[in-house]
N, C-alpha and C positions, 0 to 999 in steps of 0.2 A: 603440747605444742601451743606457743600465745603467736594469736596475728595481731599485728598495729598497722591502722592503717593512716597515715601520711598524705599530702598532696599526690592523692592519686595514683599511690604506690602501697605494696602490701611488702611490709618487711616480715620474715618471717622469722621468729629468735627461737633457735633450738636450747630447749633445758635437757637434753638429755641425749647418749647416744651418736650413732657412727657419722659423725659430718664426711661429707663426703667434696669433691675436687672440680674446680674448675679451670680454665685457662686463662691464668695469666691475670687473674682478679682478688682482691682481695673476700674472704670472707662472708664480709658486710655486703659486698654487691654481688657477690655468689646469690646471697640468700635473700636480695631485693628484686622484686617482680613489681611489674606495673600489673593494672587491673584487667588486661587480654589474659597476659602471659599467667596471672592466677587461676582464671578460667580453664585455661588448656592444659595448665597441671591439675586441676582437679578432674576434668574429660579424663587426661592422660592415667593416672593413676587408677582411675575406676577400669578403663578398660585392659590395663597389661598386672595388678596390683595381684588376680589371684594364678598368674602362669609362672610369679617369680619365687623359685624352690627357695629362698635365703631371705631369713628377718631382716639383713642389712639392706639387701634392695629392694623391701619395702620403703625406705624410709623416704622421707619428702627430699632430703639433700640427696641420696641417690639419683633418683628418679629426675629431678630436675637436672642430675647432669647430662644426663642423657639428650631431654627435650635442650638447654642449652647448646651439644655439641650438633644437633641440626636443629639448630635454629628456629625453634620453637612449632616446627611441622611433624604435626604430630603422626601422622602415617610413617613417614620417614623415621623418627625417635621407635614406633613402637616395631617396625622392622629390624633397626640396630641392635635394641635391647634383646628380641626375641632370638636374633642372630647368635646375639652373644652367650643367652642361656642354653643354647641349643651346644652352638663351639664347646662350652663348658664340659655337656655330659658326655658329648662324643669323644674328648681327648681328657676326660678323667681328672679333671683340674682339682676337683677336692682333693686330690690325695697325691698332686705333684709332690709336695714336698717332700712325703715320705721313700721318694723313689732315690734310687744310690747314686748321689751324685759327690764322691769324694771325687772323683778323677778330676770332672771338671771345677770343680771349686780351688784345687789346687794349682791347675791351670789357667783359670780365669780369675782372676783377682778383681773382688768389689769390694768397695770402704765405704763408710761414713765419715764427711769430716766434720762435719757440726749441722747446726742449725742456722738459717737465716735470721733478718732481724723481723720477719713474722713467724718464727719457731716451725718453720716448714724444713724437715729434715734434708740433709745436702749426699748425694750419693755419688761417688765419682767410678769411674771408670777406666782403668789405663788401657789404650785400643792396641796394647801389640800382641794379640792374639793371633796367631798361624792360622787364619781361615782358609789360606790355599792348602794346606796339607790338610784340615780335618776335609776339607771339599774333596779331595784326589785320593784320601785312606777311606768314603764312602761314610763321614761322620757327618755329612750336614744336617741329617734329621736329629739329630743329638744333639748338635749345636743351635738348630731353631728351639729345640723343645726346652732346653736351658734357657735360650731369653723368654721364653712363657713362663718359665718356672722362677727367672730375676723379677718380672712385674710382678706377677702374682706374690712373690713374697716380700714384695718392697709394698703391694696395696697391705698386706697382710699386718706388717709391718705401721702402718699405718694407723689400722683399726684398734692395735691392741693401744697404740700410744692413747690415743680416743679414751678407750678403755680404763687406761691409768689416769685419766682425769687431762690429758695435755691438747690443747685445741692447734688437733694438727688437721689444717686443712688440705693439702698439698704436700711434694716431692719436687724438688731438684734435682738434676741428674747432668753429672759433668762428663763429657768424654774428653779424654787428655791424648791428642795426639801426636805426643812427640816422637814417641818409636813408628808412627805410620810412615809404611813402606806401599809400592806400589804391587809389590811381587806380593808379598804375604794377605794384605787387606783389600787390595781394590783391582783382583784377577778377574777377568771377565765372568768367571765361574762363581766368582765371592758375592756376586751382584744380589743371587738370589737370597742371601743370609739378611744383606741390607734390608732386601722387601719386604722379607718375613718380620722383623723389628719394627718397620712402619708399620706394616698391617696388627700385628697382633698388639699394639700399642694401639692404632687408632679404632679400628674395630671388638676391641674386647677389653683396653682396660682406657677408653678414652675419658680424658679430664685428671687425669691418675698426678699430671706434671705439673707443674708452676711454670719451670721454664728449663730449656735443655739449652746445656754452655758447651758447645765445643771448641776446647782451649790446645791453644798450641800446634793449630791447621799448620801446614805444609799447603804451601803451594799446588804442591800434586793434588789435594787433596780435591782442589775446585772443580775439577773434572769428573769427579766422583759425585761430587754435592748437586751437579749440574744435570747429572743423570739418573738423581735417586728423585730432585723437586717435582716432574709429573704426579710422582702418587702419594706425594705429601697433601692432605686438606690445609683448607686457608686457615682454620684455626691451629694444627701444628705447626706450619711454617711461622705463625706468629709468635711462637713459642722458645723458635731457636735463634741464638745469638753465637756467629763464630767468630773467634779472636784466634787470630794469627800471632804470632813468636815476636812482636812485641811488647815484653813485659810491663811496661808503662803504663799502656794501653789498657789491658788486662787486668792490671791490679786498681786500677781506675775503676772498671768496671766490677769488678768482684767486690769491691769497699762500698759501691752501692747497695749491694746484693746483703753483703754479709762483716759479722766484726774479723777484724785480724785473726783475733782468737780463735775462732771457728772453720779456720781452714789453715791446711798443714803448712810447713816449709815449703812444702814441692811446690804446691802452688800460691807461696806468695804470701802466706797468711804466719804464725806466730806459735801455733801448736806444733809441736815435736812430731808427731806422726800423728796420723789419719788411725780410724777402727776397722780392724780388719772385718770385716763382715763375716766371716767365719766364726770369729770371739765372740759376736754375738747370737750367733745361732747356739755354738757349744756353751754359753752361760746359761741358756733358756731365760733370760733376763728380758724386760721391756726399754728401748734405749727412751732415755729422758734427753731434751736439747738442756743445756748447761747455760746459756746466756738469760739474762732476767731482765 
């Protein structure tokens, strides 16, 4: 690892290994620190560096997402962090993957539709998922532990692209709401599925996004979004961008994001279909972004 140091800032240029995520930043300013914020990553590191069971959260971009997602206070970061190693061995997360989840994969549908135009992978999500029947058939803990088991294998997913030489910093993640209904998604009962999605997002795979697009809102939908913002942190909320059934608007906004090419027909872009995210588990293949 080389440091340059600049008008009073420490860039850090990684030659090697797992770069890791921030919000809503490019790269370059992920990995630039002023001359405080360099000091408190090296305190930081010294003091949490031998209780983390994983080479990857050793690394300097790790560890600094963490002190980035609070804010450079280091008590707080190394609470987070220790939170999150602890979550880890208590629910088995090494070995989510391998656990049987045909049923839900056949019922939940996740794709990839490309990549952006900083090669940060695009994951979208169609929301008409029956969350009031898996809540009232006594499924809800099946369905929290599934979205543990979508991050963790979308960060996983991540690392190996690292791996393959691809400097992916960051995820995308689209929710498509056009089948959102009030009955099925946003039952009084459905509320705690939502919490569970913020929390194990912002407390165990936080920095993991670039930015979350919720496309294709209903109206209904604002009531729901209104009463999920409480336990959103101010760095998620900066995170999400909703577009309403405007398509003008939308395709405005997504041709900033991304080329035509990299996202499907449905939503507006020029590829035939999106990747079933299933095809890429059964290939055991590393997905490559395609745009140059």
């Amino acid at each position: 690892m080389i440091y340059s140091r600049k008008a009073g800032s420490v860039i850090i240029l990684i030659i090697s290994v797992f770069t890791k995520f921030s919000a809503q930043i490019s790269l370059n300013e992920f990995l630039t620190l002023t001359e405080e914020q360099k000091i408190k990553l090296d305190i930081f590191r010294e003091l949490i560096i031998s209780r983390l069971p994983e080479d990857y959260m050793k690394e300097d971009v790790y560890i600094i997402r963490w002190l980035r997602d609070s804010n450079f206070d280091i008590p707080t970061a190394e609470k987070r962090l220790m939170n999150m190693v602890s979550w880890r061995q208590e629910n088995q997360m090494d070995t989510i993957l391998q656990e049987d989840w045909a049923k839900s994969d056949y019922e939940f549908k996740i794709y990839i539709e490309g990549c952006d135009r900083d090669k940060k992978p695009v994951i979208s999500v169609s929301v008409d998922w029956d969350i009031r029947r898996m809540v009232i058939s006594g499924e809800s803990k099946k369905l929290m532990r599934y979205i543990d088991r979508t991050f963790e294998e979308a960060e996983q997913m991540a690392r190996r692209m690292i791996a393959d030489g691809q400097n992916v910093t960051q995820l995308t993640m689209m929710f498509d709401l056009s089948n959102f209904n009030l009955i099925e998604q946003a039952c009084g009962r459905c509320l705690p599925i939502y919490f569970h999605l913020i929390t194990t997002y912002q407390d165990h795979f936080a920095g993991l996004l670039h930015k979350i697009i919720i496309i294709n809102a209903p109206e209904v939908f604002v009531p729901l979004y209104d009463a999920l913002k409480p336990a959103l942190f101010k760095n998620t909320r900066d995170l999400i961008t909703v577009l309403g059934r405007d398509k003008a608007h939308s395709l405005r906004f997504l041709m900033k994001e991304m080329d035509k090419d990299q996202l499907s027909r449905k939503y507006l872009g020029s590829k035939k279909e999106s990747l079933d995210f299933q095809e890429l588990r059964d290939s055991g293949e590393v997905y490559r972004c395609t745009n140059v």
